[in-house]
MIDOSE-1310 file (N, C-alpha, C; in nm, 2 decimals, decimal comma, always signed):
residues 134
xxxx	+2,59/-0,75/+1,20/+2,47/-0,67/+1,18/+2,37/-0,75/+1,10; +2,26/-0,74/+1,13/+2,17/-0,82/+1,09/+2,01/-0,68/+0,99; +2,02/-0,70/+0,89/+1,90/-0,62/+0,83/+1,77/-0,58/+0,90; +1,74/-0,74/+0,91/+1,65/-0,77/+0,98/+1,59/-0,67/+1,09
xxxx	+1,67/-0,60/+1,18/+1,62/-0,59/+1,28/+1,65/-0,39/+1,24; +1,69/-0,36/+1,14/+1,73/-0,21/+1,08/+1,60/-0,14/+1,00; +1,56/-0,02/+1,03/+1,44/+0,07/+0,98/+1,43/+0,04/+0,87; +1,36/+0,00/+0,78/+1,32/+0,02/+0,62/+1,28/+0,11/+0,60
xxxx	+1,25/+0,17/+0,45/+1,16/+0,24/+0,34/+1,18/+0,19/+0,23; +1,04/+0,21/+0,24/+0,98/+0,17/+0,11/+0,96/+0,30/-0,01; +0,97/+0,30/-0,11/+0,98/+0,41/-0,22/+0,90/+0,42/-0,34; +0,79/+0,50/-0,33/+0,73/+0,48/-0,49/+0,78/+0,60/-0,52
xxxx	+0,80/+0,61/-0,65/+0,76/+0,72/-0,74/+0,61/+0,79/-0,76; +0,60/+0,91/-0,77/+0,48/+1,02/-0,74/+0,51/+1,08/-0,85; +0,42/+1,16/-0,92/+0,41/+1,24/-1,06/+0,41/+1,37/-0,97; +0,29/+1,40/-0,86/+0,23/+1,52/-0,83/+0,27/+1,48/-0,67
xxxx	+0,36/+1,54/-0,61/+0,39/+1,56/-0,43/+0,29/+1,60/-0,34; +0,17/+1,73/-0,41/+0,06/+1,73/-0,32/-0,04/+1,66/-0,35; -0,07/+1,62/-0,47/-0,20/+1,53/-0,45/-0,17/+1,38/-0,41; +0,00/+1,33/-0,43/+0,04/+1,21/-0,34/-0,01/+1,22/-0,19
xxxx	+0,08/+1,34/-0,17/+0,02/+1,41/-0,01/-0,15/+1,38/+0,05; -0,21/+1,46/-0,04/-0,32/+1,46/-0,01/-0,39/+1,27/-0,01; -0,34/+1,19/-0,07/-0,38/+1,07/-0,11/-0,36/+0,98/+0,03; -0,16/+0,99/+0,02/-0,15/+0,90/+0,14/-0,16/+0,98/+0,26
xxxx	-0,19/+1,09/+0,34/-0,22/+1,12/+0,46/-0,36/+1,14/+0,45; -0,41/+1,22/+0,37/-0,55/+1,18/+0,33/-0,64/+1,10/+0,37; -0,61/+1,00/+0,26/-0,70/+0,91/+0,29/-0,70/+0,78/+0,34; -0,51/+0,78/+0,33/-0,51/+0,62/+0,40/-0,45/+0,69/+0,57
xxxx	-0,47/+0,81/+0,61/-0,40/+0,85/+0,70/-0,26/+0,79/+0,77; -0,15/+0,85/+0,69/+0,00/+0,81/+0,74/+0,02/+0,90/+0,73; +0,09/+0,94/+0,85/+0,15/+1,08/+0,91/+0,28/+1,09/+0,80; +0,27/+1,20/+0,81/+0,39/+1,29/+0,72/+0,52/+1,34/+0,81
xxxx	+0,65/+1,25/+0,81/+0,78/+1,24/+0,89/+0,83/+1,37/+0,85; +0,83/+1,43/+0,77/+0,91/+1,55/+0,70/+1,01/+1,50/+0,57; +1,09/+1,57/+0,53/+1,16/+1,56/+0,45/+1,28/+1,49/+0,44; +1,34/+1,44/+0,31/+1,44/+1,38/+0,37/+1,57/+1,46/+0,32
xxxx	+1,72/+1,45/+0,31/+1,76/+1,56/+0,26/+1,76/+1,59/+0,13; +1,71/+1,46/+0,03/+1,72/+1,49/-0,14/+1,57/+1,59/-0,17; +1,50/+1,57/-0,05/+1,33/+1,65/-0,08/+1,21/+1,55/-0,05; +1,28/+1,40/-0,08/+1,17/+1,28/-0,09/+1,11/+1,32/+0,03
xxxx	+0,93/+1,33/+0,04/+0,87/+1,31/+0,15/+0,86/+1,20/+0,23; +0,87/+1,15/+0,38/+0,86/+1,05/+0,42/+0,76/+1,05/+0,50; +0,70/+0,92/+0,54/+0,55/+0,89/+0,58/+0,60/+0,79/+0,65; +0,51/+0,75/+0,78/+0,52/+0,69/+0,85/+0,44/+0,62/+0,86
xxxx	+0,50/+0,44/+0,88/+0,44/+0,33/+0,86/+0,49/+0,24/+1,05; +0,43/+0,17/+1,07/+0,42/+0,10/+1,15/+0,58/+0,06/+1,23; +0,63/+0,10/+1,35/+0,73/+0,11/+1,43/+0,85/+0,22/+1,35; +0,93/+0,14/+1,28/+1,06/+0,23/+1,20/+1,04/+0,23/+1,11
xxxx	+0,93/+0,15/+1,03/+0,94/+0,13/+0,90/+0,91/+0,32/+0,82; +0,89/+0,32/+0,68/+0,84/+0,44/+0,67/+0,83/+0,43/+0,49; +0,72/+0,50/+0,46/+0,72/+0,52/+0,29/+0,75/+0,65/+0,26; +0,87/+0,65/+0,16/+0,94/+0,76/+0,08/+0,83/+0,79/-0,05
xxxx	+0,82/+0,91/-0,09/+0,75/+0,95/-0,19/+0,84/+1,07/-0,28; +0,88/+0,96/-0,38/+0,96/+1,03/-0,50/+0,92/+1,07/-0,61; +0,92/+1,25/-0,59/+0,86/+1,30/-0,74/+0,96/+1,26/-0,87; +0,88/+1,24/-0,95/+0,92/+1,24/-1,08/+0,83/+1,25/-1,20
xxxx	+0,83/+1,30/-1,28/+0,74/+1,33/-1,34/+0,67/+1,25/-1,45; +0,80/+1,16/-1,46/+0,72/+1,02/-1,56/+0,72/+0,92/-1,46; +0,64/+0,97/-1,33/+0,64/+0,80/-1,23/+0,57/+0,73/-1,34; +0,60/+0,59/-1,32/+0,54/+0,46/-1,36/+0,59/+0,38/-1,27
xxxx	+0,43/+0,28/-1,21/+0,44/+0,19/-1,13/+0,48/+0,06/-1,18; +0,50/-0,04/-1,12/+0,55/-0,15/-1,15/+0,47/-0,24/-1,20; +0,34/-0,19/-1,18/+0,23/-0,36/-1,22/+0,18/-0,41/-1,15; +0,21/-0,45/-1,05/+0,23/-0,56/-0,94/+0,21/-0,48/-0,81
xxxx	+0,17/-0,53/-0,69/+0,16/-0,50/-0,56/+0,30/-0,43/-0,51; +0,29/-0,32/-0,50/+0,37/-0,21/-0,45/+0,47/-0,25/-0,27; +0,30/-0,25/-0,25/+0,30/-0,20/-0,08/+0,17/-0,27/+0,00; +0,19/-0,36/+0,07/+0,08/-0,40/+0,14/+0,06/-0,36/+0,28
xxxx	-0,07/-0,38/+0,34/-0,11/-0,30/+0,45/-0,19/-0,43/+0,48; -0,14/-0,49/+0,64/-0,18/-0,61/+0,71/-0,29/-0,53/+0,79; -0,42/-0,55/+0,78/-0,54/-0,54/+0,85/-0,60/-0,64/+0,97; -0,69/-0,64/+1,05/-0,75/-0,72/+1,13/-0,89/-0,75/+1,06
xxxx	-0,94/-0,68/+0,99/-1,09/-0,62/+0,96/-1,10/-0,60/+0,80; -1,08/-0,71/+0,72/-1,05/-0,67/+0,58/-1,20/-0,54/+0,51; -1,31/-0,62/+0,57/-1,42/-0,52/+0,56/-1,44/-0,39/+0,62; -1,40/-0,38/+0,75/-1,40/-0,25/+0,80/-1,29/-0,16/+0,70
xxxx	-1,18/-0,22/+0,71/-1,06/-0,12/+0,66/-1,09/-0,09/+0,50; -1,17/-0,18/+0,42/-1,19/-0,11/+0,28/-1,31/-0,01/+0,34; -1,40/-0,02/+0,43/-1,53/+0,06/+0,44/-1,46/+0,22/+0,47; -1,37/+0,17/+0,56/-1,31/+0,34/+0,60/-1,21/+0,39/+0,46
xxxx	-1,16/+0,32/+0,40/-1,09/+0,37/+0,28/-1,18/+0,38/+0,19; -1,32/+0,37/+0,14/-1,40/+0,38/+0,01/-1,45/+0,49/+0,06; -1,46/+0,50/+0,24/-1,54/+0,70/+0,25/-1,42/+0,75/+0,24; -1,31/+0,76/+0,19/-1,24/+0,87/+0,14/-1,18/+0,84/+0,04
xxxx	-1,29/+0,83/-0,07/-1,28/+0,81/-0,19/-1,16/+0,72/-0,23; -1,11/+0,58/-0,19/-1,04/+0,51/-0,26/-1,18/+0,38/-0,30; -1,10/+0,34/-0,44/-1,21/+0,29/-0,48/-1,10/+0,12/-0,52; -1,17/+0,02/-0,53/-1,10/-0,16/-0,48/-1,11/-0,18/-0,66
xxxx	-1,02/-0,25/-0,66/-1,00/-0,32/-0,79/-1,03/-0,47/-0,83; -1,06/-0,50/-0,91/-1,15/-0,66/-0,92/-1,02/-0,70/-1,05; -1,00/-0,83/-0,98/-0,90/-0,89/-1,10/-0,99/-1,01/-1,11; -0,92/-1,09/-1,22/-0,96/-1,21/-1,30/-0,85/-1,32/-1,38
xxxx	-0,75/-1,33/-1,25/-0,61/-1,40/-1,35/-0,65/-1,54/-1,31; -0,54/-1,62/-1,35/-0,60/-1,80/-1,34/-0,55/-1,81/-1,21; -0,47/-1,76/-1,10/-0,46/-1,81/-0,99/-0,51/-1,66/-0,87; -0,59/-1,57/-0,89/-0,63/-1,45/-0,82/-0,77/-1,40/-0,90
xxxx	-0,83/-1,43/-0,83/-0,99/-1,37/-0,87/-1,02/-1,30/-0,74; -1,10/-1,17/-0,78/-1,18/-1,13/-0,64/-1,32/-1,14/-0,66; -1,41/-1,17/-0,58/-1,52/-1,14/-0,54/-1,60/-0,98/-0,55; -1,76/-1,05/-0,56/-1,81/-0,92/-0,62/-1,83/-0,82/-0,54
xxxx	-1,72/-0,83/-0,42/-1,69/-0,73/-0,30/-1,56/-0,70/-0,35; -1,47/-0,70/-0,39/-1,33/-0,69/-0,42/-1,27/-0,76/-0,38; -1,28/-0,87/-0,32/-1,20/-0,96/-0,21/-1,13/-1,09/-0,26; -1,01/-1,08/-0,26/-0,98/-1,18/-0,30/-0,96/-1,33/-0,17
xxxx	-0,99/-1,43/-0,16/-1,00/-1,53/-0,09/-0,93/-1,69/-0,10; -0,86/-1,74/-0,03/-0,81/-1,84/-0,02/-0,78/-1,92/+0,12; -0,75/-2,03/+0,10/-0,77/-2,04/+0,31/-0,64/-2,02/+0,38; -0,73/-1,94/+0,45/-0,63/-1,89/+0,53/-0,60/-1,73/+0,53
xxxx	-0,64/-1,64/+0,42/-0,59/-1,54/+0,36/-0,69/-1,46/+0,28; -0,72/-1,33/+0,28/-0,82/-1,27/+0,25/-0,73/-1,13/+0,16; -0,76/-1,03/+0,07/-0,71/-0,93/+0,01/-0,80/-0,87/-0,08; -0,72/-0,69/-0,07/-0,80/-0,62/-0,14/-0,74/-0,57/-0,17
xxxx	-0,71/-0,50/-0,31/-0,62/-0,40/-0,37/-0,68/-0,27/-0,42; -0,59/-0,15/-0,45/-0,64/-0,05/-0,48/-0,50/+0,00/-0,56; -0,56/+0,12/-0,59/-0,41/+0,18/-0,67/-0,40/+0,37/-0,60; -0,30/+0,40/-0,61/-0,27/+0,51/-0,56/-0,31/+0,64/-0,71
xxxx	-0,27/+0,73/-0,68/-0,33/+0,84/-0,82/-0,24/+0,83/-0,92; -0,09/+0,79/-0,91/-0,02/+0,76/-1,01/-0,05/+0,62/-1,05; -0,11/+0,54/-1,00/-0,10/+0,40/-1,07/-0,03/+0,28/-1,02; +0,03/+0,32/-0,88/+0,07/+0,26/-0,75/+0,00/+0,12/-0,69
xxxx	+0,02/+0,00/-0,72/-0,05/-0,08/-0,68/-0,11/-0,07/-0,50; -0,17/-0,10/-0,42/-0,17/-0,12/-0,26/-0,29/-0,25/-0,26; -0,23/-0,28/-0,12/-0,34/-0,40/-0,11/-0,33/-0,36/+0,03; -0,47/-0,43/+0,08/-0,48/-0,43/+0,21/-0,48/-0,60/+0,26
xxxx	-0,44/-0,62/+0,33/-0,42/-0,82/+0,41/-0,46/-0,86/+0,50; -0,53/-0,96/+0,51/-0,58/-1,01/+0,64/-0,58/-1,19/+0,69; -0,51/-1,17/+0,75/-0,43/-1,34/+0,74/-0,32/-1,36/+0,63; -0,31/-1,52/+0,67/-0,19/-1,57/+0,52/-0,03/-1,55/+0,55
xxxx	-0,06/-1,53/+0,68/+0,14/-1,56/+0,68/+0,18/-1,70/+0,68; +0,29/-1,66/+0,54/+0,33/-1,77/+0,52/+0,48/-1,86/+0,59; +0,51/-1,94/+0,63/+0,60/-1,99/+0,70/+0,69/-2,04/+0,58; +0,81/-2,03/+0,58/+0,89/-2,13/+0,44/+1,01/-2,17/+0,52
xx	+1,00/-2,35/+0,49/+1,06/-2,44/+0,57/+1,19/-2,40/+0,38; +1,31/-2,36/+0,44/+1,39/-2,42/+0,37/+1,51/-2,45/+0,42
């Protein structure tokens, strides 16, 4: 058996289940799978994959890019996510700067990040797969 080819989920921690709710089917619109047996809500991502949302009440996010979302349209897909109120994040580190669009830029590869209500990193992608010869 190979991983590879087996359903994923992905898992953040959530403080609040309905305003996570309201957040990811909301406004990034991901259908709501139902429940899982511990309670975790599951959401549905692209073929099998799927995002679990675990209440806890002292969620804390990791820092760092959570969860990315591969786009065609980096501009369209922030335009449809800023009309429902998500709003893009501007960094300034020595190898990631964004533009005074929120965009981060390199060749080949385009990005935009956002954060969920708990503090959830997300980005959205457009190009940039990377191939690794090892």
């Amino acid at each position: 058996m190979t991983l590879a080819t087996r359903p994923a989920t992905t898992i953040l921690t959530v403080a609040d289940e309905a305003r996570a709710k309201d957040f990811y089917e909301g406004a990034l619109g991901l259908p709501v799978r139902g429940k899982d047996p511990t309670g975790m809500m599951i959401l549905g991502l692209d073929g099998s994959a799927s995002l679990g949302l675990m209440v806890d009440a002292q969620a804390a996010h990791s820092g760092h890019t959570a969860l990315t979302f591969e786009v065609d349209d980096l501009e369209a897909a922030m335009a449809d996510l800023e009309g429902h109120g998500v709003h893009f994040e501007d960094y300034d580190l020595p190898n990631l700067k964004t533009d005074e669009h929120h965009i981060f830029s390199a060749p080949g590869e385009r990005a935009s990040w956002f954060a969920d209500p708990d503090g959830n990193i997300l980005c959205l992608h457009e190009g940039g797969v990377v191939e690794y010869n090892m």
